[in-house]
BAKEBA-870816 format. One record per residue (C-alpha): residue in one letter; x, y, z. Coordinates in steps of 0.2 Angstrom, whole numbers, padded with zeros to 4 digits, always signed. Layout:
# residues N
aXYZ ...
# end
This chain:
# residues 294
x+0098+0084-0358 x+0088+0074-0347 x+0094+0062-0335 x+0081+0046-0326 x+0088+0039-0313 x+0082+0025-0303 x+0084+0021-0285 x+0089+0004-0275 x+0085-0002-0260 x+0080+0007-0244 x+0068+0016-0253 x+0052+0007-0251 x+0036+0011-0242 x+0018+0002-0238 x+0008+0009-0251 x+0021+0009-0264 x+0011+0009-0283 x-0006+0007-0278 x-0009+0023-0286 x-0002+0015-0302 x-0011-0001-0300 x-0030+0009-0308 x-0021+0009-0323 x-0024-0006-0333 x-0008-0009-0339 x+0000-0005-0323 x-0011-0020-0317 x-0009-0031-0331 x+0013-0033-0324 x+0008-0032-0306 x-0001-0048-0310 x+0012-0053-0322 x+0025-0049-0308 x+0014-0060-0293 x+0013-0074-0305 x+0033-0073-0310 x+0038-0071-0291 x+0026-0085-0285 x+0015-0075-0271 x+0006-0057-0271 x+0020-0045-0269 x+0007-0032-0276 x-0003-0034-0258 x+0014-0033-0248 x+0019-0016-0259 x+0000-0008-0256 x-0004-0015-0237 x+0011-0025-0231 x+0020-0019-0216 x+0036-0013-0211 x+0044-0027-0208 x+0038-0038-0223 x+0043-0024-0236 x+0060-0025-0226 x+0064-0044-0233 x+0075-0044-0247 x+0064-0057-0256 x+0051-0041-0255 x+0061-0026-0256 x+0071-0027-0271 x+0058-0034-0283 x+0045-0022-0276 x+0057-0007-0279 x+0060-0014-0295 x+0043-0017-0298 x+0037+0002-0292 x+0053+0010-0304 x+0048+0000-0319 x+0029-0001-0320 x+0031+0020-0317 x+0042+0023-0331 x+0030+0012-0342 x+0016+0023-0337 x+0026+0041-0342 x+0025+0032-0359 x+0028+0045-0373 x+0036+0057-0360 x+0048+0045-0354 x+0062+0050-0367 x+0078+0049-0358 x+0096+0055-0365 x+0103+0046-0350 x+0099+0034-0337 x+0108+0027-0321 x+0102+0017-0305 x+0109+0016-0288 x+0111-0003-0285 x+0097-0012-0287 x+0091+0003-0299 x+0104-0001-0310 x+0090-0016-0316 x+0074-0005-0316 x+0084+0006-0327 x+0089-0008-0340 x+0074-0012-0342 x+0066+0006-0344 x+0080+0008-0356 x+0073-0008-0368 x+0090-0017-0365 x+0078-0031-0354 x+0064-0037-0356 x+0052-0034-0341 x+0051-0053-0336 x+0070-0054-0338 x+0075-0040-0328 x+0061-0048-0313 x+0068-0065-0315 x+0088-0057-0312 x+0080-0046-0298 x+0074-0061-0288 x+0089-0072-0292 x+0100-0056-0284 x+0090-0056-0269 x+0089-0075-0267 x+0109-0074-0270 x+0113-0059-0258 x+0101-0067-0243 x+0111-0083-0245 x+0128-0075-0247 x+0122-0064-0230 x+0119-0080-0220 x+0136-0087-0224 x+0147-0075-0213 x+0138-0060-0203 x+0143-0044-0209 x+0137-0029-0210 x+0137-0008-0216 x+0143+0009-0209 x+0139+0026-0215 x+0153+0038-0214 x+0149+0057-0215 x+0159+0071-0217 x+0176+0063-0221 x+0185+0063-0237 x+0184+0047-0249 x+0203+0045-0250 x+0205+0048-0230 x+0189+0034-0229 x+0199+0024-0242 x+0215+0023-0234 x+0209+0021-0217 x+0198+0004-0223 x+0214-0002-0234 x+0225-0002-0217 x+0210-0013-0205 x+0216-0032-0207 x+0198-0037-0208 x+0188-0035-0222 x+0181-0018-0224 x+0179-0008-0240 x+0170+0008-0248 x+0152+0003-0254 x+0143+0016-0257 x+0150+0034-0264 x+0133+0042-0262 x+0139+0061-0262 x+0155+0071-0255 x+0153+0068-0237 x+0142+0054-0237 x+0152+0037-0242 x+0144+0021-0235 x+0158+0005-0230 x+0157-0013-0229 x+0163-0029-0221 x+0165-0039-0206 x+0155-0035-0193 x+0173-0034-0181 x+0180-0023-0196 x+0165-0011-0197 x+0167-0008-0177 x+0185-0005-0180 x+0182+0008-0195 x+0170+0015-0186 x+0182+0020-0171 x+0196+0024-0182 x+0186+0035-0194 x+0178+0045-0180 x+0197+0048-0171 x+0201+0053-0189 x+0186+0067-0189 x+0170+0059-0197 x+0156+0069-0189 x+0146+0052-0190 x+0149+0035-0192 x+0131+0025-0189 x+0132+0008-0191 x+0114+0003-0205 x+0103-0010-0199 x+0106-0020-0213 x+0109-0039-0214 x+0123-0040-0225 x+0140-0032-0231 x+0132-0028-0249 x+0144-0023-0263 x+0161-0029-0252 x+0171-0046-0257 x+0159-0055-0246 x+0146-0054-0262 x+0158-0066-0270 x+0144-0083-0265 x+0131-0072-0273 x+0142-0066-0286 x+0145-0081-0295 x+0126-0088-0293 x+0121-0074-0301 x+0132-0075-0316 x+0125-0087-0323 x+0108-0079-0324 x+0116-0066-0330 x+0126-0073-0343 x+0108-0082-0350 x+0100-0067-0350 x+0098-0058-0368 x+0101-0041-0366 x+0100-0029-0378 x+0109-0011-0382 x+0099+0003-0374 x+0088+0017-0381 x+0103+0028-0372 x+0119+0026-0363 x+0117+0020-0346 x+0129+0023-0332 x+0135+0010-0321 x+0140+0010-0304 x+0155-0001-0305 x+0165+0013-0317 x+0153+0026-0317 x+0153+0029-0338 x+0143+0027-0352 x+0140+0011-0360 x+0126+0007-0374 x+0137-0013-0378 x+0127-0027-0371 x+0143-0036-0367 x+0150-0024-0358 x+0133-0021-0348 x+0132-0040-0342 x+0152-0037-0338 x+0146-0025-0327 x+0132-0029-0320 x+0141-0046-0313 x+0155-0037-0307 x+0143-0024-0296 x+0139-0037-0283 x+0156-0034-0274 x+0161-0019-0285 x+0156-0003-0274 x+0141+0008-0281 x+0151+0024-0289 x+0135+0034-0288 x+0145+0054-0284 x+0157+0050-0299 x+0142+0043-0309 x+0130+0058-0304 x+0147+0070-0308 x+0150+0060-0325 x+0132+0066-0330 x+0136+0083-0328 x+0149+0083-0338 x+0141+0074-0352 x+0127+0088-0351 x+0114+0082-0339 x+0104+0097-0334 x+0086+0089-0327 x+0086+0072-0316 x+0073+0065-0316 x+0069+0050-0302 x+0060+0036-0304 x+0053+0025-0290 x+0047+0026-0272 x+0053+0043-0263 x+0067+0055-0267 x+0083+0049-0260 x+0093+0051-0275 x+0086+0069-0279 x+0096+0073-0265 x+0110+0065-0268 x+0110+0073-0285 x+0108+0090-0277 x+0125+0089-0265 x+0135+0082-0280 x+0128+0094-0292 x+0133+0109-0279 x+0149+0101-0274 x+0154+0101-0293 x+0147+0119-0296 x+0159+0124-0281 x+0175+0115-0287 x+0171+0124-0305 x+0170+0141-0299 x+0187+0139-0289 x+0195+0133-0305 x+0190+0149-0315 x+0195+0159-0299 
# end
């Protein structure tokens, strides 16, 4: 069974679809896209620098943009059992999925990033990755620290990203290193994404969402905030307003796959991250199999 999956942010790059942008359709929303969003993102995404692909006005509709327009271009290849995105992705891969409509799923992706940059400016916070520590040690250790701090990102075994106050985050940090994490690297990021300090950007976005017609998918999608899954539109928007400050399950998500009978993974978007992600979970569940049947 075949698995697309779609990635979030942090994976963009200058030059990002400019390959896709010959095609005529491909062009036809990249100008549909720069009209929507009010200015050329298309220039930023081909030529922009570093640092303009960086703001969150740019990165999460250009990722978006990149994930959606390249499933659009597989056409009759793109025939997905499942689908799943980290994040961000989980938009691209609504709309790839015919739940939204293209101009829908833009409009949602820009209200998130104008939501999230706003809910960042209101109290400095920040993210951590931990690696080489087990969730529930990760867990515990974050539920004891009296600031806020929580688990954001499950991205594998070993690799679970945390968020919160920027106090908090130093706190963890020290605490989860003396506990044996062989890292814990503090992301340049601008905001505790996918904590309870989301909440601002949490309820401006659900009204958008809540407006938004969405429709059941061509296959189940798997979303991060429980990691099954869903074909109900309800349950989708249920979702989808609850992942702001709900923590992206992507190794339970990737593991839940598995089980289901996912055997390719497929990504669409810029780069490869979550290949790689797929990869340590895939083994990591391969592992814990074969010790069962021992």
């Amino acid at each position: 069974m075949k698995a697309y999956i779609f990635p979030g942010q942090g994976a963009q790059f200058s030059g990002m679809g400019k390959d896709l942008y010959e095609n005529k359709d491909a062009r036809d929303l990249f100008e549909q896209a720069n009209e929507i969003i009010g200015f050329r993102i298309s220039d930023i995404m081909f030529a922009g620098a570093d640092e303009e692909l960086k703001q969150t006005n740019v990165t999460q509709p250009a990722i978006f943009l990149h994930s959606v327009i390249l499933a659009k271009a597989l056409k009759a290849d793109f025939k997905p059992d499942m689908v799943a995105g980290h994040s961000l992705g989980e938009f691209s891969a609504l709309v790839a999925a015919s739940a939204l409509s293209f101009e829908d799923g833009l409009r949602l992706v820009i209200a998130r990033a104008n939501a999230m940059q706003k809910a960042c400016e209101l109290q400095p916070s920040t993210m951590a990755a931990i690696l080489g520590l087990a969730d529930d040690v990760v867990e515990r250790i974050c539920a004891e620290i009296p600031e806020i701090v929580v688990p954001a990102n499950y991205n594998c075994p070993g690799q679970l990203v945390i968020s919160g106050s920027i106090e908090g985050i130093d706190i963890a940090c020290q605490q989860l290193t003396a506990a044996g994490a062989k890292r814990a690297l503090k992301l340049n990021v601008g905001g505790a994404f996918h904590s309870p300090l989301m909440e601002p950007a949490r309820i401006e976005l659900q009204a958008a969402i809540e407006n938004t017609n969405i429709l059941a998918p061509i296959c189940p999608i798997y979303q991060n905030v429980d990691a099954l899954p869903t074909a109900d539109p309800s349950q989708i928007k249920l979702n989808l307003i609850t992942q702001l400050t709900g923590a992206v399950r992507w190794t339970q998500t990737v593991t839940n796959m598995l089980a289901n009978g996912a055997t390719d993974f497929v990504e669409v978007g810029p780069g490869n991250v979550l290949q790689g992600l797929v990869k340590k979970v895939s083994r990591e569940v391969t592992t814990s199999a074969a010790a069962v049947a021992v």
